[in-house]
N, C-alpha and C positions, 0 to 999 in steps of 0.2 A: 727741282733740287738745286741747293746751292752748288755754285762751280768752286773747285778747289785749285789752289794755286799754292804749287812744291817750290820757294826761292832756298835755291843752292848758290853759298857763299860765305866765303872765310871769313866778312867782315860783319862782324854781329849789327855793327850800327845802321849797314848798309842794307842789312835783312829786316830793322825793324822800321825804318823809313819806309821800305816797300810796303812792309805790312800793312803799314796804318795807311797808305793809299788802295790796298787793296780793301782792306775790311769795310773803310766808308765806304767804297762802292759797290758794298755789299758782296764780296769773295770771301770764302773761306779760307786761312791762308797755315800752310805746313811750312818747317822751316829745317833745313838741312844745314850744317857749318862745311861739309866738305863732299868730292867727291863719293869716297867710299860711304858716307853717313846717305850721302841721296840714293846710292843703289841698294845699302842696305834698306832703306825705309821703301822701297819699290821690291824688293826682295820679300820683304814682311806681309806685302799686302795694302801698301798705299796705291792710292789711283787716282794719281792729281789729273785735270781736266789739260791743266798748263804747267810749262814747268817756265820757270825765268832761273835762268845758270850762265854763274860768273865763269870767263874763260880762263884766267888766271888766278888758281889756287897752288897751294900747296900741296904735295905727294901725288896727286892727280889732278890734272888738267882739266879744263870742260870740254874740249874736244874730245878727250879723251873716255869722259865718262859719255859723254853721247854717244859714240861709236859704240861703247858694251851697253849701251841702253838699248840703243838700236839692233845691234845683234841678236837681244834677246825677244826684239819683239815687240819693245814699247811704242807705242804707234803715236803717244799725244802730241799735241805741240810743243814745241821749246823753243824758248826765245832767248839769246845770249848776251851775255854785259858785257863789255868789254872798253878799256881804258883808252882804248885809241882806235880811233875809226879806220886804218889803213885795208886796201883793197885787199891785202893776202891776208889778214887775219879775217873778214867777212866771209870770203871765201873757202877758207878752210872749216869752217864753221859751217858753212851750209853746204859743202860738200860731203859733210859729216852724219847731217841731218837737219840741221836746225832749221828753223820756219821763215824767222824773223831776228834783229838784231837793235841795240842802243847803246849807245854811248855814254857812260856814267861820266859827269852824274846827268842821270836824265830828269823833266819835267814828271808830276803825275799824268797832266795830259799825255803825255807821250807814254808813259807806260800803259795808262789805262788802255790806249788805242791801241799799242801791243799788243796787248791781254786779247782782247777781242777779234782785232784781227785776226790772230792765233786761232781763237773757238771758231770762226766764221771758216776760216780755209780746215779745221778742224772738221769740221759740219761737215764740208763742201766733198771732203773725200769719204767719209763715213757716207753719206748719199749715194755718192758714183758708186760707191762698191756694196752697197744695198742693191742700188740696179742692176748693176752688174749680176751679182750671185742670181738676181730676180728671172733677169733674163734669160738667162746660161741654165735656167732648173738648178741652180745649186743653192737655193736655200736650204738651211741647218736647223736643228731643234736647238743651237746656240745661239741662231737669229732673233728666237722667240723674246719677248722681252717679259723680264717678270721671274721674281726666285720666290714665289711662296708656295706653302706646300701644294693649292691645287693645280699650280703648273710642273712642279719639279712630278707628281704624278701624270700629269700631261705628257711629260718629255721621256720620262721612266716607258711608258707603255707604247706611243708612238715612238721610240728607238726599236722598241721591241718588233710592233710592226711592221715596221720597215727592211729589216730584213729578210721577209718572208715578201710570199704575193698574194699575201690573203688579202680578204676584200674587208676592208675599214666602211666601217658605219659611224660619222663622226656626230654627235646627237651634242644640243643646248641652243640657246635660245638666239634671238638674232642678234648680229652683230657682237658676236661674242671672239670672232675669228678665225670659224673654222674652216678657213680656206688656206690661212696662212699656216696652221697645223697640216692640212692636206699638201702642203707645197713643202712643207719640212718632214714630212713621210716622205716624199719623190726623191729630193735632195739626197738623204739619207740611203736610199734603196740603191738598188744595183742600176736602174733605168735612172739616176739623174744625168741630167745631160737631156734626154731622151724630151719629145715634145710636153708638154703639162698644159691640157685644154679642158680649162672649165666652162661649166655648161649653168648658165641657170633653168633649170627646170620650171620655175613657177612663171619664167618668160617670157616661155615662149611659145607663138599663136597654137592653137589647138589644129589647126588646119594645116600647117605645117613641123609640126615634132615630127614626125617619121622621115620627112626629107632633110629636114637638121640633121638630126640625130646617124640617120642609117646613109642618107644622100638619095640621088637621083640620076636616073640617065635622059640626056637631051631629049624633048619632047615626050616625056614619061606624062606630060597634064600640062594645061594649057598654061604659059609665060614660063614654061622651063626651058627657055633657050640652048643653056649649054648645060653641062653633065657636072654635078656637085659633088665633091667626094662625102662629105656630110662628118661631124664628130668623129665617132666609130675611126674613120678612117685616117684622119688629123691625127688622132692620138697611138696612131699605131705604133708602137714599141713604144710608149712610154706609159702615160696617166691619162684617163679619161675623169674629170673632176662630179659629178651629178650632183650638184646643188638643189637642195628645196626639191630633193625628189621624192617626196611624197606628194607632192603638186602635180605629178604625170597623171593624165588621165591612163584609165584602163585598160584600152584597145594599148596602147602605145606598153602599158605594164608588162601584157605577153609578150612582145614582140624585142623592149628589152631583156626579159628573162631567156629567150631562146637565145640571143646574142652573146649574152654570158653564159649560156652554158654549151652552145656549140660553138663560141671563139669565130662567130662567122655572123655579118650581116646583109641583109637583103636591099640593094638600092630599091627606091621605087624605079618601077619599071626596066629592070636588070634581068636578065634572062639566066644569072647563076648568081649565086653566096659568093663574098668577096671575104676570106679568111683575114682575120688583123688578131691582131695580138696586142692586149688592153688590159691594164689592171684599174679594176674601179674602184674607188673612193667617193663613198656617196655623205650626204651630210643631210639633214635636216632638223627645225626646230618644231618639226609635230613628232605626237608621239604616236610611229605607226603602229603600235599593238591597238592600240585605240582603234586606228582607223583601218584596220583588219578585223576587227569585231567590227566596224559597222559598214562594212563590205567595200570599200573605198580605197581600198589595198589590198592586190594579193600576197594572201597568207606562203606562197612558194617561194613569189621573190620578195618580200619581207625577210627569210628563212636564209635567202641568197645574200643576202646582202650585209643582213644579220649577225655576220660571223667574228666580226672583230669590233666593238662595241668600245668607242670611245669618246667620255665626256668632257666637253669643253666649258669648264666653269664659269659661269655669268662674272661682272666687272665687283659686284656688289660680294664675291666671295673673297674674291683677292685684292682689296683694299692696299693691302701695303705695295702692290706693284703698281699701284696708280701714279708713284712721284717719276720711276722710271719711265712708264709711258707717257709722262708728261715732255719726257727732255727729250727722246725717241721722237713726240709727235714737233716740240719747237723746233728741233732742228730740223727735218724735212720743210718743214715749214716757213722756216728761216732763208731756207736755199731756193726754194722753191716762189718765196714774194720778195727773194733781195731784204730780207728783215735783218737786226739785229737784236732780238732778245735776249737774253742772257739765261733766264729762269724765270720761276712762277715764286713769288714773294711763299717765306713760312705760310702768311695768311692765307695763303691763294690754295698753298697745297693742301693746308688742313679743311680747309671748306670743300676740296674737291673729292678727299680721301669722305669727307661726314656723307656725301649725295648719294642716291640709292642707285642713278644710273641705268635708269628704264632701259636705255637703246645698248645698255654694257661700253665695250671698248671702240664701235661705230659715231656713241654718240659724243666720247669724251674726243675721240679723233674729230669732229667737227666742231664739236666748241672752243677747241682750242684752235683751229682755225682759222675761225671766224676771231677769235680775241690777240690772232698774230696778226692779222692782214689792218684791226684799228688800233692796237695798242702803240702811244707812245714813249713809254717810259721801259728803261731797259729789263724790268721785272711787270709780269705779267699781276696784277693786280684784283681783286673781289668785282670791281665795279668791269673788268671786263671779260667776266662770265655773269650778266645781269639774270639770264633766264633760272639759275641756279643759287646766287646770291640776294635777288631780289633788289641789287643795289644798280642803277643804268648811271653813270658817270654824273653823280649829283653836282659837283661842284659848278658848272657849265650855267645848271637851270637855275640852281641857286641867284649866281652871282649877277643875270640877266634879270632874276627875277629884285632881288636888290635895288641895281641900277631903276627899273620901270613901276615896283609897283610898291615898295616898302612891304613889310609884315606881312601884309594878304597875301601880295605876289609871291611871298618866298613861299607862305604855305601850299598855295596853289603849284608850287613848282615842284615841290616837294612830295606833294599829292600825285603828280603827274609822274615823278618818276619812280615812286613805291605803286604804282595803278596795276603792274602785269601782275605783283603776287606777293602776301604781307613780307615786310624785307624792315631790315633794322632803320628803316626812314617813314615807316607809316606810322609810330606814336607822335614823330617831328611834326609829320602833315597834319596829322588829326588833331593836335595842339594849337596849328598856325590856321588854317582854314575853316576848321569847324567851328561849333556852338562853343561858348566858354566853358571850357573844361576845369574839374575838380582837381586834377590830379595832374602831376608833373610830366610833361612829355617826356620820355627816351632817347634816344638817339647820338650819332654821333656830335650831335650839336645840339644841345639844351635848349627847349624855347622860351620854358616858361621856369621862374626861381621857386625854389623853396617853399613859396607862399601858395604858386598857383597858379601869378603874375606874367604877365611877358617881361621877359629882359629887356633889355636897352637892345637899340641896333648897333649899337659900338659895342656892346658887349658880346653879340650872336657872331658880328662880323670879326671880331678877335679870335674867337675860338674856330670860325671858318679857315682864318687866314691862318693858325696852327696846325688845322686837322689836313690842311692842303700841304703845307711843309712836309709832315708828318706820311701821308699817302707818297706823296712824290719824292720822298726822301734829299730834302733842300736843292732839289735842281730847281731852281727861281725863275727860270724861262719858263718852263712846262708850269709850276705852279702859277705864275702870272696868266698864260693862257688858259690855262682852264680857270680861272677867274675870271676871268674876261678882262682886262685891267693892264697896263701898262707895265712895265718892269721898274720906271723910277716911282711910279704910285705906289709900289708894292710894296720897295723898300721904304715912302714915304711913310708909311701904314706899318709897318714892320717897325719902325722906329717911333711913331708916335704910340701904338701899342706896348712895348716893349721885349717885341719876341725875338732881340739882335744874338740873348741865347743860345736861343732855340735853332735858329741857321745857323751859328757857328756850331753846336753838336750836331745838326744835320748834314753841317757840309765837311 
């Protein structure tokens, strides 16, 4: 999702200067004239990402509006203008709250790195205090991220359970999250705080579940050296998690259902029941009526477990919370590889919103990833989610293929990077490398004209050198390298082409 940036300040001319630095680098940008106008537009329901606020207005101050911003709560970044850099007016300002500070008139470089440092120590404490709650058992059904209807029914009904001790049966397919719903039952309940120990069932070895799970006294069988308290006994006062527990074998099924129903487990090799006290939240992606009709599950504790029955909707139901999980997962992400990304370009998000999402919210959590740890450009772009777009970072094999092999080379290159699965670059390859074709290739580079013909190579390699602008949004370094090609070549080609345009609206 694009980031939004609130500039509060009495000087109209001074907020539309910001603006147009902010908008080329791609921010969404709100605009305040005075104190009271910025608290009202945060009062309404604005939720700028950053705020940049002038210290000297009229009727109110900027210190003064951040101290009743802060009061109430508003957590974002703010970074402060101020006409004169002395050490007591810095001071006052970040004793205030503020994040960061400049000196008008400032560079756009310097605001831009502003901006961002702001998002990044932004990030940095949104994380800590993710762990934090993670840690402590105080996750929230506010934590949850995603407002469409099949969650706002997700949060409706686990709030519900949660004040009870009934035993939750959290059912949908994998990787959908339902641990993190399990951890926001606990949070919620009267045991947060209390330990929250999840278990995967499908696991763990079959020869050891009963000393997991229930524990062991020293030399209860052979390499039990010392006496294990086992699950059961971990989770005493709080949450015992049972993941993929339709995976327990059967032997182990009775031996849980007596557990749950006499509140007592039996270590191996214990010579009395050790009483704990444990509310279970079991989860799984099979459907045990099924596998109680085919003897594979007891029908009793099926029946046990059964009791509070709640569905956790696959990614492909709730499409519209996909942009928010997208910013959720960059920012972990960001803190976690030292990154700076900013967001997932419109393109990125619509393409991610159209995907069906086989693995749900597990799989969109690793491809975005994996597309933060390579990506260089501050917006996450098509070509780096390749297994989804069909696009793996064309320009690179393109311009390599250029350099070495002319026509053939590119289509071969082209061929090679549309190979994993048909993607908007396999009419390109199959026009460049294949048999003579009738028909005009596709793509975002045209190979062959009107006629049928191949283009010229000044003329494929023009419209490379635009569609590379155009992806990179005129950052001319990052476009240079991924062209393979020098920085004063580029502009050399940029001017003999005529696209000097085309960079000044891009940059």
């Amino acid at each position: 999702m694009t980031k939004t940036v609130l500039i509060v300040d009495d000087d109209p001319t001074q907020r539309r200067l910001m603006q147009a630095v902010l908008e080329r680098e791609g921010f969404a940008v709100a605009q305040a004239d005075g104190g009271e106008a910025a608290l009202d537009r945060i009062a309404s329901g604005l939720r700028p990402d950053v705020m940049i606020l002038d210290l000297v207005m009229p009727h109110m101050t900027g210190v003064e509006v951040l101290r009743s911003l802060r009061a109430t709560g508003f957590a974002a970044p703010v970074v402060v203008l101020t006409s004169t850099g002395g050490v007591d007016t810095v001071v006052q300002a970040m004793q205030a709250g503020a994040n960061d500070f400049f000196v008008k008139p400032a560079s756009p470089e310097r605001i831009i790195v502003s901006i961002r440092n702001a998002l990044q120590m932004g990030q940095l404490t949104q994380e800590v205090d993710r762990l934090k709650k993670r840690a402590a058992g105080q996750v929230t059904f506010s934590d949850l991220v995603g407002a469409s209807a099949p969650m706002r029914l997700v949060r409706a009904l686990g709030e519900r359970a949660a004040k009870s001790s009934i035993p939750v049966l959290i059912l949908g397919e994998s990787g959908v999250g339902k641990e993190v719903i399990s951890r926001a039952i606990h949070g919620e309940s009267d045991r947060a705080g209390k330990p929250f120990v999840p278990v995967n069932c499908g696991a763990l070895p079959e020869s050891l579940v009963e000393s997991i799970l229930f524990g062991h006294e020293k030399g209860s069988f052979t390499g039990a050296h010392d006496r294990h308290a086992g699950k059961f006994q971990e989770a005493n006062g709080g949450v015992l998690f049972l993941d993929e527990v339709g995976e327990l074998p059967l032997d182990m099924q009775v031996k849980l259902l007596r557990a749950l129903q006499e509140r007592e487990v039996d270590p191996v090799g214990a010579k009395r029941p050790v009483k704990v006290d444990v509310r279970i939240i079991a989860a799984t992606n099979r459907d045990l009526a099924d596998l109680v009709k085919a003897g594979r599950f007891r029908e009793d504790l099926y029946y046990r477990l059964n009791v509070f029955p709640l569905e956790a909707p696959a990614l492909r139901e709730r499409r519209e919370d996909i942009p928010a999980l997208l910013d959720a997962f960059i920012r972990r992400f960001n803190v976690e590889e030292g990154k700076r990304v900013v967001a997932a370009s419109p393109e990125t998000v619509a393409l991610l919103k159209a995907y069906d999402w086989p693995g749900n919210v597990r799989q969109l959590e690793n491809a975005v990833y994996r597309a933060i740890v390579l990506a260089d450009a501050p917006y996450l772009q098509p070509h780096d989610f390749p297994a989804i777009s069909g696009v793996c970072a064309p320009l690179e094999g393109v311009a390599e293929a250029v350099d070495e092999g002319g026509p053939r080379g590119v289509g071969q290159a082209l061929s090679h990077v549309a190979s994993d699965r048909p993607g908007v670059l396999q009419a390109a390859a199959d026009g460049f490398a294949g048999a003579p074709s009738h028909t005009q290739a596709e793509g975002p580079v045209r190979i062959l004209d009107h006629r049928g013909h191949l283009r010229t190579l000044e003329e494929i390699e023009r419209d490379l050198i635009q569609l590379a602008i155009e992806i990179y949004a005129g950052h001319m370094t990052e476009v240079a390298r991924r062209l393979g090609i020098g920085r004063s070549t580029l502009y050399r080609k940029v001017r003999e082409q005529g696209l000097e345009e085309l960079v000044r609206d891009a940059g």
